[in-house]
PDB file of the backbone (N, CA, C, O) and the ligand in Angstrom, with CONECT records:
HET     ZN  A 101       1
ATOM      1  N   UNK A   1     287.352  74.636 119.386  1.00  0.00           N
ATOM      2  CA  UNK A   1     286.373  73.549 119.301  1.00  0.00           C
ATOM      3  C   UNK A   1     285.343  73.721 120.408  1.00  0.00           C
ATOM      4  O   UNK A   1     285.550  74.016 121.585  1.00  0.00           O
ATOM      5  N   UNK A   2     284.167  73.471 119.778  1.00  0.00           N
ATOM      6  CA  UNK A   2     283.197  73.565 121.185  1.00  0.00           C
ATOM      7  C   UNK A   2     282.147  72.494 120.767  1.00  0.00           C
ATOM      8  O   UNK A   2     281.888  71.996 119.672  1.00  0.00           O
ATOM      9  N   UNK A   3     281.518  72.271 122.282  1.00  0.00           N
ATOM     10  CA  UNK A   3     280.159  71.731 121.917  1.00  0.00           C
ATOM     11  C   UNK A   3     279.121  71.755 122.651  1.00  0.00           C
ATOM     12  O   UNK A   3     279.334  72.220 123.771  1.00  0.00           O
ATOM     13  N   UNK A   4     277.835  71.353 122.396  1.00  0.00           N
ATOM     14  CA  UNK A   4     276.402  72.283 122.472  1.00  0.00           C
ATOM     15  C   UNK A   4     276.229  70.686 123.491  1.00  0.00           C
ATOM     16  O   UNK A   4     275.570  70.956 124.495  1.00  0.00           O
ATOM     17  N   UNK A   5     276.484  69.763 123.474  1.00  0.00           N
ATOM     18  CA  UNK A   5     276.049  68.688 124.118  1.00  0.00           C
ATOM     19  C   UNK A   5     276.521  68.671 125.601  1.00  0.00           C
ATOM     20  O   UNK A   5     277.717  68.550 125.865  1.00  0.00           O
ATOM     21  N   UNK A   6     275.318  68.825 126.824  1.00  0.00           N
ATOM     22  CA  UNK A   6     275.706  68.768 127.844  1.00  0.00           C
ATOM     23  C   UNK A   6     275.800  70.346 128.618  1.00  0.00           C
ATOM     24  O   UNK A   6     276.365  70.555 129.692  1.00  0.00           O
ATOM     25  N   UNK A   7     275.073  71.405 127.745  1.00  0.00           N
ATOM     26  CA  UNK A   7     274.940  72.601 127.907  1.00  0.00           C
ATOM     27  C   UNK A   7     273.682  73.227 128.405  1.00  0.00           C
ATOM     28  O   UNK A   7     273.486  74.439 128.493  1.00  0.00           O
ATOM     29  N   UNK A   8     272.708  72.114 128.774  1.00  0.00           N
ATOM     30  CA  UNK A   8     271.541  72.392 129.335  1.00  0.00           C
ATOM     31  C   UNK A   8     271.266  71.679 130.157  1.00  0.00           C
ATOM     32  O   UNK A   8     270.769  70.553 130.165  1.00  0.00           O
ATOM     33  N   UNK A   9     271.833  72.824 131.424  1.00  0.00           N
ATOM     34  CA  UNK A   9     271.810  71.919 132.824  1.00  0.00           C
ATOM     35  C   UNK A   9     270.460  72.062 132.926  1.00  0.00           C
ATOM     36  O   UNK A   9     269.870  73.104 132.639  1.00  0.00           O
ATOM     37  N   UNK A  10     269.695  70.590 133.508  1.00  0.00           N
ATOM     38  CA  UNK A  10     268.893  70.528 134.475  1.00  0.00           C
ATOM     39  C   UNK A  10     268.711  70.898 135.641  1.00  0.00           C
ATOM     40  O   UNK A  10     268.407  70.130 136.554  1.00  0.00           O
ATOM     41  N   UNK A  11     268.888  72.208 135.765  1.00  0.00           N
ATOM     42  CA  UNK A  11     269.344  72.768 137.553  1.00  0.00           C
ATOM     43  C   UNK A  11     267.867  73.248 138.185  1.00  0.00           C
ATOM     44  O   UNK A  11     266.831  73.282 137.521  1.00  0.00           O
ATOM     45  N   UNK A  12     267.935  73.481 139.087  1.00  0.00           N
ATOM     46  CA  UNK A  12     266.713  73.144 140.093  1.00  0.00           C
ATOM     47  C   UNK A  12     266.607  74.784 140.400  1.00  0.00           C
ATOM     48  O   UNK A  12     267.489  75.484 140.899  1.00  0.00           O
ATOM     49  N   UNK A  13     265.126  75.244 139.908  1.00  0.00           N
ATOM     50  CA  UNK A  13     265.107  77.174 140.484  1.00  0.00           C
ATOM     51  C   UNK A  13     263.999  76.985 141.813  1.00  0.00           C
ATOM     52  O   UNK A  13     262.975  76.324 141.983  1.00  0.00           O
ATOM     53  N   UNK A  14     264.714  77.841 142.554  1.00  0.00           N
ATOM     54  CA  UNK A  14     264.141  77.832 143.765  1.00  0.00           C
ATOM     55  C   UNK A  14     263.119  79.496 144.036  1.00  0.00           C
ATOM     56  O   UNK A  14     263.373  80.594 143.541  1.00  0.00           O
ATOM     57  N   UNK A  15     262.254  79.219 144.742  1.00  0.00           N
ATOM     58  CA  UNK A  15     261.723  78.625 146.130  1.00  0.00           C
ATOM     59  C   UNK A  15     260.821  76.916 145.271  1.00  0.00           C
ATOM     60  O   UNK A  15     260.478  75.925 145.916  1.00  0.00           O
ATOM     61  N   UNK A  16     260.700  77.061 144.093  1.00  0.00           N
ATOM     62  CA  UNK A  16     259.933  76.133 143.893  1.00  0.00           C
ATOM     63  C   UNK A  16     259.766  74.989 143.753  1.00  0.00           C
ATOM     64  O   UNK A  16     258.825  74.211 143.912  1.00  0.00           O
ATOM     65  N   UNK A  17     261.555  74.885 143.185  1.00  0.00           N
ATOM     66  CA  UNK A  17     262.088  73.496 142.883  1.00  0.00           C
ATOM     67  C   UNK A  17     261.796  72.497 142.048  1.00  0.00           C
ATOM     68  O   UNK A  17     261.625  71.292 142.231  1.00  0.00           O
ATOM     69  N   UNK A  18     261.759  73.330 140.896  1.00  0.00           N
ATOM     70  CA  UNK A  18     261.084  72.733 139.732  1.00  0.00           C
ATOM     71  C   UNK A  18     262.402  72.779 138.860  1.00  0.00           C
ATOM     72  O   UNK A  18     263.341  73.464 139.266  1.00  0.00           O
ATOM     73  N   UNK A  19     262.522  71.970 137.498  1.00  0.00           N
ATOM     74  CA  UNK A  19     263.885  71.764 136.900  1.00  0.00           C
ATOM     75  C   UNK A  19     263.753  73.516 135.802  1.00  0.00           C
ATOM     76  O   UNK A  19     262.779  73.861 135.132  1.00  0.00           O
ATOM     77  N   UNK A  20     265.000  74.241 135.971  1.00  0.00           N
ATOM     78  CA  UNK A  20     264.830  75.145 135.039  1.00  0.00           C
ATOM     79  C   UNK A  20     264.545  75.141 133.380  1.00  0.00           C
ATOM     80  O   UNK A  20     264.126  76.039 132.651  1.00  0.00           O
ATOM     81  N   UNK A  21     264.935  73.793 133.097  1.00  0.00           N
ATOM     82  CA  UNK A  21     264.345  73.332 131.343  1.00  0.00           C
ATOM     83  C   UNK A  21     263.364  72.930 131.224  1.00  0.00           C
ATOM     84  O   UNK A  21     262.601  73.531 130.468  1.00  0.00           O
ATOM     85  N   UNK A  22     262.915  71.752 131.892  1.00  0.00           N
ATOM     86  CA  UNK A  22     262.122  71.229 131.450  1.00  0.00           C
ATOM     87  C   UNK A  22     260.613  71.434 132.388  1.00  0.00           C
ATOM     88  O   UNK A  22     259.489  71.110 132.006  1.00  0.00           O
ATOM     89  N   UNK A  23     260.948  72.009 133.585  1.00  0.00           N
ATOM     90  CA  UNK A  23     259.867  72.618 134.806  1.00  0.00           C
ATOM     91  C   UNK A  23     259.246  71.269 135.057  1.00  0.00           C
ATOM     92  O   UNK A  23     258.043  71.246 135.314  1.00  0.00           O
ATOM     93  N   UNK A  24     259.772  70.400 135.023  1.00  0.00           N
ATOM     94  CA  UNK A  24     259.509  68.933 135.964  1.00  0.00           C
ATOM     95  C   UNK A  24     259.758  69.321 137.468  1.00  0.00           C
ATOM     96  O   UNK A  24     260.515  70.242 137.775  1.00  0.00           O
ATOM     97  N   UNK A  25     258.849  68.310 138.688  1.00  0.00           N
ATOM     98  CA  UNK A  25     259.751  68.508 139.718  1.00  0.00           C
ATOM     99  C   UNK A  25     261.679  67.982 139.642  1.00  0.00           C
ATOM    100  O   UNK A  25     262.340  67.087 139.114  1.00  0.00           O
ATOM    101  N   UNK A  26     261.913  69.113 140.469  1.00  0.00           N
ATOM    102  CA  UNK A  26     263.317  68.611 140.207  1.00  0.00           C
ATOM    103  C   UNK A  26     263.922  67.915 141.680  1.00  0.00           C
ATOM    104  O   UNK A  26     263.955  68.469 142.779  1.00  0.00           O
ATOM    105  N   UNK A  27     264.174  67.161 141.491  1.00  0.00           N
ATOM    106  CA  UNK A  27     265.440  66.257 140.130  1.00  0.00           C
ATOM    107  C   UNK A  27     264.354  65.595 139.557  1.00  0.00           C
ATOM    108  O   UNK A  27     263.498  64.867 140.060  1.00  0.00           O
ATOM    109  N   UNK A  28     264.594  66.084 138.092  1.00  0.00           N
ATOM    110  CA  UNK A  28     263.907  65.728 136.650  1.00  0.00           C
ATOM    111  C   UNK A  28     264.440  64.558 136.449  1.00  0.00           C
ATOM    112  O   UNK A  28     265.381  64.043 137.052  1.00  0.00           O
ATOM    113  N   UNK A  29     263.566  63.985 135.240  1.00  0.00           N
ATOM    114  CA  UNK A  29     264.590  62.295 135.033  1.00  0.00           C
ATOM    115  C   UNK A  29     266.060  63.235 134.105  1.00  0.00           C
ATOM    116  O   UNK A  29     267.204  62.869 134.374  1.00  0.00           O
ATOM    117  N   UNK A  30     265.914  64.039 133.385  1.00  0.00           N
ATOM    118  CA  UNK A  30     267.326  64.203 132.831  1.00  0.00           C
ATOM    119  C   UNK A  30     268.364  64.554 134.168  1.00  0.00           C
ATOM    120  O   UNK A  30     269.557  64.441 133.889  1.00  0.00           O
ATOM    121  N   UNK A  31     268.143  64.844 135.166  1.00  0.00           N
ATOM    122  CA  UNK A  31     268.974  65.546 136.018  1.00  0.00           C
ATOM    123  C   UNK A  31     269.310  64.287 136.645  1.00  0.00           C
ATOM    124  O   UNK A  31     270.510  64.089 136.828  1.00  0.00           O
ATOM    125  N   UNK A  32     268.505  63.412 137.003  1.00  0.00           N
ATOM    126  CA  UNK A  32     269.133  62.310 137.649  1.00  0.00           C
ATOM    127  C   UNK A  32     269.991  61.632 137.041  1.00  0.00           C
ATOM    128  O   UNK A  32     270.957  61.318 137.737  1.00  0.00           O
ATOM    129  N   UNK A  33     270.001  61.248 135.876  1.00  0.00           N
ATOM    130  CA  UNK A  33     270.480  60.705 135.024  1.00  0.00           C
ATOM    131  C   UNK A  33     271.873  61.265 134.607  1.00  0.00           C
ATOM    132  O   UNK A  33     272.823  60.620 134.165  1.00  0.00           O
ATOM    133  N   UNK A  34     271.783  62.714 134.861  1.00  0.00           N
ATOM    134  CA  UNK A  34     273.137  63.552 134.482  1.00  0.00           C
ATOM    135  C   UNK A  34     274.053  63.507 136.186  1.00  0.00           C
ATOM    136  O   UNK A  34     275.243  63.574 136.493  1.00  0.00           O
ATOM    137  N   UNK A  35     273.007  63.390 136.829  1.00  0.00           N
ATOM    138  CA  UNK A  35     273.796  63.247 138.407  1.00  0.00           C
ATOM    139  C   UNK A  35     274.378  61.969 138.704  1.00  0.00           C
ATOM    140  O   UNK A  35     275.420  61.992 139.358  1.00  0.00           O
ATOM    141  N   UNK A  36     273.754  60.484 138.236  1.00  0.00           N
ATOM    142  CA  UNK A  36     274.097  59.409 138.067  1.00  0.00           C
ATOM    143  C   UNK A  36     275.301  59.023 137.723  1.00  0.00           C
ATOM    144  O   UNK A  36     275.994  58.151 138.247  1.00  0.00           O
ATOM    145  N   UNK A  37     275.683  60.149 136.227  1.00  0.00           N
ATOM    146  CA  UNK A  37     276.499  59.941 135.344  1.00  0.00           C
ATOM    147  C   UNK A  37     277.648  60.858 136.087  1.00  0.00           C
ATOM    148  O   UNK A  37     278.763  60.362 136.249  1.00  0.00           O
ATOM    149  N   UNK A  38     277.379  62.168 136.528  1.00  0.00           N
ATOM    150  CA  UNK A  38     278.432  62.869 137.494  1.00  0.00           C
ATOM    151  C   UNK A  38     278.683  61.973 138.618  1.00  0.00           C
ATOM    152  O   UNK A  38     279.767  61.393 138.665  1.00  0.00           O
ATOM    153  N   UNK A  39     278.246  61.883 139.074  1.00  0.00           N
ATOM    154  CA  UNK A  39     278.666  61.082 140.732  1.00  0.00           C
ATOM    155  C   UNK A  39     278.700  59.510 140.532  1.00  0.00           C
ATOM    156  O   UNK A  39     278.374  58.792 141.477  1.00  0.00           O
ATOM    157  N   UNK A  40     279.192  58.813 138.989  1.00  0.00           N
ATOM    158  CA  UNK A  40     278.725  57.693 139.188  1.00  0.00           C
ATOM    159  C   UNK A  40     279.899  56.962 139.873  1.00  0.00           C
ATOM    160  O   UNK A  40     279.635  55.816 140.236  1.00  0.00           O
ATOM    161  N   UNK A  41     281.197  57.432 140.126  1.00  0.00           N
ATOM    162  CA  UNK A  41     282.411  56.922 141.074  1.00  0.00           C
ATOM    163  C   UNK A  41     282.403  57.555 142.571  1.00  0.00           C
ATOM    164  O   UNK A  41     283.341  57.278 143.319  1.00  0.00           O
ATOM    165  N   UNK A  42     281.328  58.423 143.027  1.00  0.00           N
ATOM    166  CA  UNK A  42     281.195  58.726 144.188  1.00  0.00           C
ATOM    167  C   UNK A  42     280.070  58.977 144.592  1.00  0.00           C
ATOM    168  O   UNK A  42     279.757  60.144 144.831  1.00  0.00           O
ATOM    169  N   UNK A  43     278.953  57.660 144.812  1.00  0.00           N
ATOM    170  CA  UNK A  43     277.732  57.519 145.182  1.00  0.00           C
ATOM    171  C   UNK A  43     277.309  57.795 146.351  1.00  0.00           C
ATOM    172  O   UNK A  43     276.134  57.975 146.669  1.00  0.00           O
ATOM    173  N   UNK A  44     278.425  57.846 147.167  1.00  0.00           N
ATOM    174  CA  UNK A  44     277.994  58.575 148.722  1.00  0.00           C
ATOM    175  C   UNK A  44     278.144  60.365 148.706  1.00  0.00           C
ATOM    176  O   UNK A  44     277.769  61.178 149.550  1.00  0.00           O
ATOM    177  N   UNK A  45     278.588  60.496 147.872  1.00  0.00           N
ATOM    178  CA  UNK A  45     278.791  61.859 147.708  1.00  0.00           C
ATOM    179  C   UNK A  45     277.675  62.870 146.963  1.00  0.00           C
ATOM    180  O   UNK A  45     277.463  64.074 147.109  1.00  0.00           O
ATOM    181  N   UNK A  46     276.939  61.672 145.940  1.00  0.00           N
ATOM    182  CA  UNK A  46     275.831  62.236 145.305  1.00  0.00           C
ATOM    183  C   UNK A  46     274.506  62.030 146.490  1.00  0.00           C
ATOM    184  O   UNK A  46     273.556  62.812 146.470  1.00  0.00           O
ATOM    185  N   UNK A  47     274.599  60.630 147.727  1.00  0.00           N
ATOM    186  CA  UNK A  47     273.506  61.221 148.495  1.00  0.00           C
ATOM    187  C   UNK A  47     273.792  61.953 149.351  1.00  0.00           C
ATOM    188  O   UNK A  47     272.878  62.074 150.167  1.00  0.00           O
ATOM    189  N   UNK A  48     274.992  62.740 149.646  1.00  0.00           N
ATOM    190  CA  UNK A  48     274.945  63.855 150.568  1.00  0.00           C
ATOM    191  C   UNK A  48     274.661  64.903 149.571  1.00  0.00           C
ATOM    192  O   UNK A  48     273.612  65.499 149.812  1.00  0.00           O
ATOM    193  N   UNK A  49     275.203  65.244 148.671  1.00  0.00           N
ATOM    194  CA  UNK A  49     274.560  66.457 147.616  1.00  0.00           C
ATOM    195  C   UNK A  49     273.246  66.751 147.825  1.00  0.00           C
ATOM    196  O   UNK A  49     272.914  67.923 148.000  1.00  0.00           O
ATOM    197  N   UNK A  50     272.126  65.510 147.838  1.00  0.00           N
ATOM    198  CA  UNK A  50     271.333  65.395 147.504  1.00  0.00           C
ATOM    199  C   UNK A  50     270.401  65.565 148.726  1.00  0.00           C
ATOM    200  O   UNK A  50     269.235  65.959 148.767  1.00  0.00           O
ATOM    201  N   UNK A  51     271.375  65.092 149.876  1.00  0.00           N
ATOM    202  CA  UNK A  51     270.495  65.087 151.283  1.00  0.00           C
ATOM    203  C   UNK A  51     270.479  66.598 151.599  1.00  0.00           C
ATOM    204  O   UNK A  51     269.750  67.178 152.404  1.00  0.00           O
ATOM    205  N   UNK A  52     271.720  67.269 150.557  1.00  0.00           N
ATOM    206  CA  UNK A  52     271.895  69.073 151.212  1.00  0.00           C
ATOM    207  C   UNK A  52     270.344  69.596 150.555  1.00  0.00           C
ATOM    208  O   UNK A  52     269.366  70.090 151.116  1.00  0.00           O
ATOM    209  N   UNK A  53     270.580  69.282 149.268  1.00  0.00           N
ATOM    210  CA  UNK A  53     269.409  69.766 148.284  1.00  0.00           C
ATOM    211  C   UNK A  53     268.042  69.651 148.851  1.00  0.00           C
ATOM    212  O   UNK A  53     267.205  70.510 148.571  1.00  0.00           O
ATOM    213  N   UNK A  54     267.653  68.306 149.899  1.00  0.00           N
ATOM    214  CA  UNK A  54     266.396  67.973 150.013  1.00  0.00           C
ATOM    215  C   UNK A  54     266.292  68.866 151.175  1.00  0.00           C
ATOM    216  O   UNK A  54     265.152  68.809 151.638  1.00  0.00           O
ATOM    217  N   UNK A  55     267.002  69.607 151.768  1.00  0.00           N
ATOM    218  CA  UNK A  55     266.907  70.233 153.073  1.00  0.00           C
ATOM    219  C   UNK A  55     266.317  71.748 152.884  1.00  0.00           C
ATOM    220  O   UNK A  55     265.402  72.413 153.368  1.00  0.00           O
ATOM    221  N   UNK A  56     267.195  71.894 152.059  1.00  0.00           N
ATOM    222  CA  UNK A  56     267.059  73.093 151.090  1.00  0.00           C
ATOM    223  C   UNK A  56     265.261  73.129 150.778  1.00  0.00           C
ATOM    224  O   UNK A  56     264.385  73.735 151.393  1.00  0.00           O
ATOM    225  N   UNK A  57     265.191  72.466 149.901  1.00  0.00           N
ATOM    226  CA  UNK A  57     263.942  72.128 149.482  1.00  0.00           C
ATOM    227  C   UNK A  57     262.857  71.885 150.650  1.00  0.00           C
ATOM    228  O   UNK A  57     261.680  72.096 150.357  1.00  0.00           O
ATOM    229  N   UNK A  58     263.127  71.518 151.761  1.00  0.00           N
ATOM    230  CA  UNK A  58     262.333  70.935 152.739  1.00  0.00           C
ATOM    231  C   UNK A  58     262.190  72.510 153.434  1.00  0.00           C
ATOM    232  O   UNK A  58     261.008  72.821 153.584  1.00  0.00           O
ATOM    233  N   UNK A  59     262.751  73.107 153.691  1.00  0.00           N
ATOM    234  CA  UNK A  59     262.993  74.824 153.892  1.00  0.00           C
ATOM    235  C   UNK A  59     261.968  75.786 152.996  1.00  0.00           C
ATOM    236  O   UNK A  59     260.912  76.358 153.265  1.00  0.00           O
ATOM    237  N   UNK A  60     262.508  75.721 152.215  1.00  0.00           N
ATOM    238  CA  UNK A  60     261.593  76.698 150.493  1.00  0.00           C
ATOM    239  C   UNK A  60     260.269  76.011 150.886  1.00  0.00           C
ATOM    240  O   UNK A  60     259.613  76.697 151.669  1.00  0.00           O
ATOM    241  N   UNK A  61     259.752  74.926 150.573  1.00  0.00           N
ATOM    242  CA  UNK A  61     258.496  74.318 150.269  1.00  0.00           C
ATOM    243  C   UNK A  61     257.827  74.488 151.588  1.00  0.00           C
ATOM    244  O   UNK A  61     256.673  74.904 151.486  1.00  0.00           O
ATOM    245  N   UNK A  62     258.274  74.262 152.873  1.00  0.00           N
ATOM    246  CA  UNK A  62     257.258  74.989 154.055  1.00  0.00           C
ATOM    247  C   UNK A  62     257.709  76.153 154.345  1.00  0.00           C
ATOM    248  O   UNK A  62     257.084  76.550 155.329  1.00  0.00           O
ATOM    249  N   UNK A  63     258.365  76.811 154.053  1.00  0.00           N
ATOM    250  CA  UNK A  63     257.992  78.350 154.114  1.00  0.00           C
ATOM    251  C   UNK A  63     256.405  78.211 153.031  1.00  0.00           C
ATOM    252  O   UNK A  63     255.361  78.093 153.672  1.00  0.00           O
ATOM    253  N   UNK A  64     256.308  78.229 151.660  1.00  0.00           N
ATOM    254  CA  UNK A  64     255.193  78.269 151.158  1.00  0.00           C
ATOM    255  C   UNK A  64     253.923  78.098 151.376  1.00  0.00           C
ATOM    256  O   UNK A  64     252.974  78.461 150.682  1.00  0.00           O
ATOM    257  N   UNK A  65     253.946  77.114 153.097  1.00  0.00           N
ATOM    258  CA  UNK A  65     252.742  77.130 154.098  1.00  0.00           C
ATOM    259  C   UNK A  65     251.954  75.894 153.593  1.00  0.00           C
ATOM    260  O   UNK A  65     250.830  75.669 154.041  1.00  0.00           O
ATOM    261  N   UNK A  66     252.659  74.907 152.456  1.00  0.00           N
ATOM    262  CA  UNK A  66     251.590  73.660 152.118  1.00  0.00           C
ATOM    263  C   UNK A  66     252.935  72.681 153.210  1.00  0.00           C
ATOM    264  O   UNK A  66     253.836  73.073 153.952  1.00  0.00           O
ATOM    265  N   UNK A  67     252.418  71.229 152.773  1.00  0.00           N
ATOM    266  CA  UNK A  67     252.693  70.197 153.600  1.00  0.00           C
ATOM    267  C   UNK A  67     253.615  70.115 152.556  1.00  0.00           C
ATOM    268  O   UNK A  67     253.235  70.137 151.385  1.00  0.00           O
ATOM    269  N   UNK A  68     254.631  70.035 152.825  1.00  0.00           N
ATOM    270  CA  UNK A  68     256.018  68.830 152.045  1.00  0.00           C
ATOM    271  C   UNK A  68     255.503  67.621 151.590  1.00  0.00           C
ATOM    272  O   UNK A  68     255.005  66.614 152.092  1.00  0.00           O
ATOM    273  N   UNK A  69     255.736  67.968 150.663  1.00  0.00           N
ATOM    274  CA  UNK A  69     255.618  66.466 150.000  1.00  0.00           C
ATOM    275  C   UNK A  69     256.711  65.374 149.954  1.00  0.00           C
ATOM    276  O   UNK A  69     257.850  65.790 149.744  1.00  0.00           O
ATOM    277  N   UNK A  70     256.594  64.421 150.070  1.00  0.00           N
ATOM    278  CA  UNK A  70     257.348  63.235 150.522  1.00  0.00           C
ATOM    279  C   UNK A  70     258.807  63.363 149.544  1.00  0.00           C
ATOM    280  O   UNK A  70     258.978  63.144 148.345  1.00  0.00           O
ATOM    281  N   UNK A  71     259.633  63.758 150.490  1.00  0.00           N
ATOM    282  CA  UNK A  71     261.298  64.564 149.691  1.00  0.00           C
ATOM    283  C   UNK A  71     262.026  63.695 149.663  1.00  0.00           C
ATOM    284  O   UNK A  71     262.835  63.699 148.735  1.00  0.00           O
ATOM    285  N   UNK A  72     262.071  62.509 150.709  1.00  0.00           N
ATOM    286  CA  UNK A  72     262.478  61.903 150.259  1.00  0.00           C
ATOM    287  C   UNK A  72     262.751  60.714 149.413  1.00  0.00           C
ATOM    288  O   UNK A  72     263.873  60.290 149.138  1.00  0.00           O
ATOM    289  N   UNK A  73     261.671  60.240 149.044  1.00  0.00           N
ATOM    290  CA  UNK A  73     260.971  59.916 147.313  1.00  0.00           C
ATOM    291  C   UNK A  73     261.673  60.551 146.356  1.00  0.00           C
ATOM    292  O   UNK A  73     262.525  60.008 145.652  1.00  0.00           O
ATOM    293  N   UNK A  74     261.352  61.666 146.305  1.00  0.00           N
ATOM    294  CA  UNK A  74     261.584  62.522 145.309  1.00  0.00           C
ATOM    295  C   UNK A  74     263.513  62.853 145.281  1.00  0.00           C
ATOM    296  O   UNK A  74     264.174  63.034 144.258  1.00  0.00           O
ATOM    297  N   UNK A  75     263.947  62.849 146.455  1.00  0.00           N
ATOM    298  CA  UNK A  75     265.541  63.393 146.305  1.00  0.00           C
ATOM    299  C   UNK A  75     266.337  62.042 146.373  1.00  0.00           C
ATOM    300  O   UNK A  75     267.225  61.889 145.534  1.00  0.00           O
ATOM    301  N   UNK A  76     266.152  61.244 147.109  1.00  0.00           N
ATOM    302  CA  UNK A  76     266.948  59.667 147.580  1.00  0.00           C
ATOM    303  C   UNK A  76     266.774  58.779 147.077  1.00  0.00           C
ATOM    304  O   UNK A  76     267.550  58.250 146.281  1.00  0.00           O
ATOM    305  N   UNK A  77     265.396  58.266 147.507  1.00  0.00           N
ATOM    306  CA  UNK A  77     265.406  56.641 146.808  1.00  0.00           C
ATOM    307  C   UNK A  77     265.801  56.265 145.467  1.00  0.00           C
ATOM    308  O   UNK A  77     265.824  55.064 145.198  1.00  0.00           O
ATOM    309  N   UNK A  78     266.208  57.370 144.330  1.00  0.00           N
ATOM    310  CA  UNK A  78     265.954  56.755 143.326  1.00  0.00           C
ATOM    311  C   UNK A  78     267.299  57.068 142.850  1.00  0.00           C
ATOM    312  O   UNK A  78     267.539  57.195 141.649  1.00  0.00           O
ATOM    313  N   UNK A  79     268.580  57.254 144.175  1.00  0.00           N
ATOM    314  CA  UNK A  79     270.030  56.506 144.305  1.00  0.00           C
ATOM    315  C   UNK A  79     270.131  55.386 144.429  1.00  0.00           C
ATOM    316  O   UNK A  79     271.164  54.824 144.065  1.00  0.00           O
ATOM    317  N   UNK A  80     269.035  54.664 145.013  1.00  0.00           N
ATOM    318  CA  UNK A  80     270.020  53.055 145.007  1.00  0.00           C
ATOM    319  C   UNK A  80     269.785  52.440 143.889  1.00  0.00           C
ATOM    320  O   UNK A  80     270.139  51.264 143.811  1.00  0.00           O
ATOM    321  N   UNK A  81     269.005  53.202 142.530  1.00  0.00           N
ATOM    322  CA  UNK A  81     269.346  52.601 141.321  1.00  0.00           C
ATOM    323  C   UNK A  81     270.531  52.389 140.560  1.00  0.00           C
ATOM    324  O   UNK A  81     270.758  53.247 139.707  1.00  0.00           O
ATOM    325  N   UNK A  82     271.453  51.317 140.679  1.00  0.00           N
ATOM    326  CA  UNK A  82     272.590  51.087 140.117  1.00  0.00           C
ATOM    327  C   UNK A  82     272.784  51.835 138.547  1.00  0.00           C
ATOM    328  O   UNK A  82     271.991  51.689 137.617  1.00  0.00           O
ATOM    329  N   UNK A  83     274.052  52.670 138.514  1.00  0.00           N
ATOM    330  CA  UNK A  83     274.180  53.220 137.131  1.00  0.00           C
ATOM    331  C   UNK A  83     274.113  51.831 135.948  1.00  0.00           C
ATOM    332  O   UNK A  83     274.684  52.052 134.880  1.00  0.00           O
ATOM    333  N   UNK A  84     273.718  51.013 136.047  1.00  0.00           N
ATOM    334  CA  UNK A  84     273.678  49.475 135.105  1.00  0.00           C
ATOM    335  C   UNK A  84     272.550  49.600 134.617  1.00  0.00           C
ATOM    336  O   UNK A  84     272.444  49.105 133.495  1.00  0.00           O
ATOM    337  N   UNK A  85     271.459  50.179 135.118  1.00  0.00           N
ATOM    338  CA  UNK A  85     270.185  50.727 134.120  1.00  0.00           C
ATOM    339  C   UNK A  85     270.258  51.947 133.503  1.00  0.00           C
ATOM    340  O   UNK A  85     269.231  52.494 133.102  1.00  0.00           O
ATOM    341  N   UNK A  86     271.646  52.584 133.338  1.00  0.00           N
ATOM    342  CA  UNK A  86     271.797  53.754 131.970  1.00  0.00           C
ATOM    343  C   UNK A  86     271.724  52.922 131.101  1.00  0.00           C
ATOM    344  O   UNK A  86     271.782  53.259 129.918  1.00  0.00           O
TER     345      UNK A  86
HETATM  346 ZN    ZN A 101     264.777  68.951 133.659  1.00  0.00          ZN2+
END
């Protein structure tokens, strides 16, 4: 038995950090939403994931020699949305 649902990770390709499906910045809304749904019994665990990721990202994006754009916008705040708006 197999299945096709849940087989297209939203994963993040670097130096650029854009989502590999859909080339949104990443975390894409599907990725959050799939991270929401992964980490939704260990919410401190998805913002350390996430604080590793933005570091990461904060690394890649000034090596590239522009200004960072506001990471943490983009990687954090949009954890303290309670999984009750899936
Ligand atoms: Zn995506």
């Amino acid at each position: 038995m197999t299945t096709t649902v849940g087989n297209t990770e939203h994963f993040h390709t670097r130096p650029q950090w854009t989502c590999s499906v859909c080339a949104q910045a990443w975390p894409c809304d599907s990725a959050k939403v799939n991270l929401l749904a992964e980490y939704r019994a260990f919410p401190s665990l998805l913002k350390v994931y996430l604080s590793a990721q933005m570091y990461d990202a904060l690394d890649d994006l000034t090596a590239e020699g522009g200004a960072p754009p506001n990471l943490y916008e983009r990687f954090l705040s949009w954890t303290r949305v309670g999984p009750s708006v899936l």
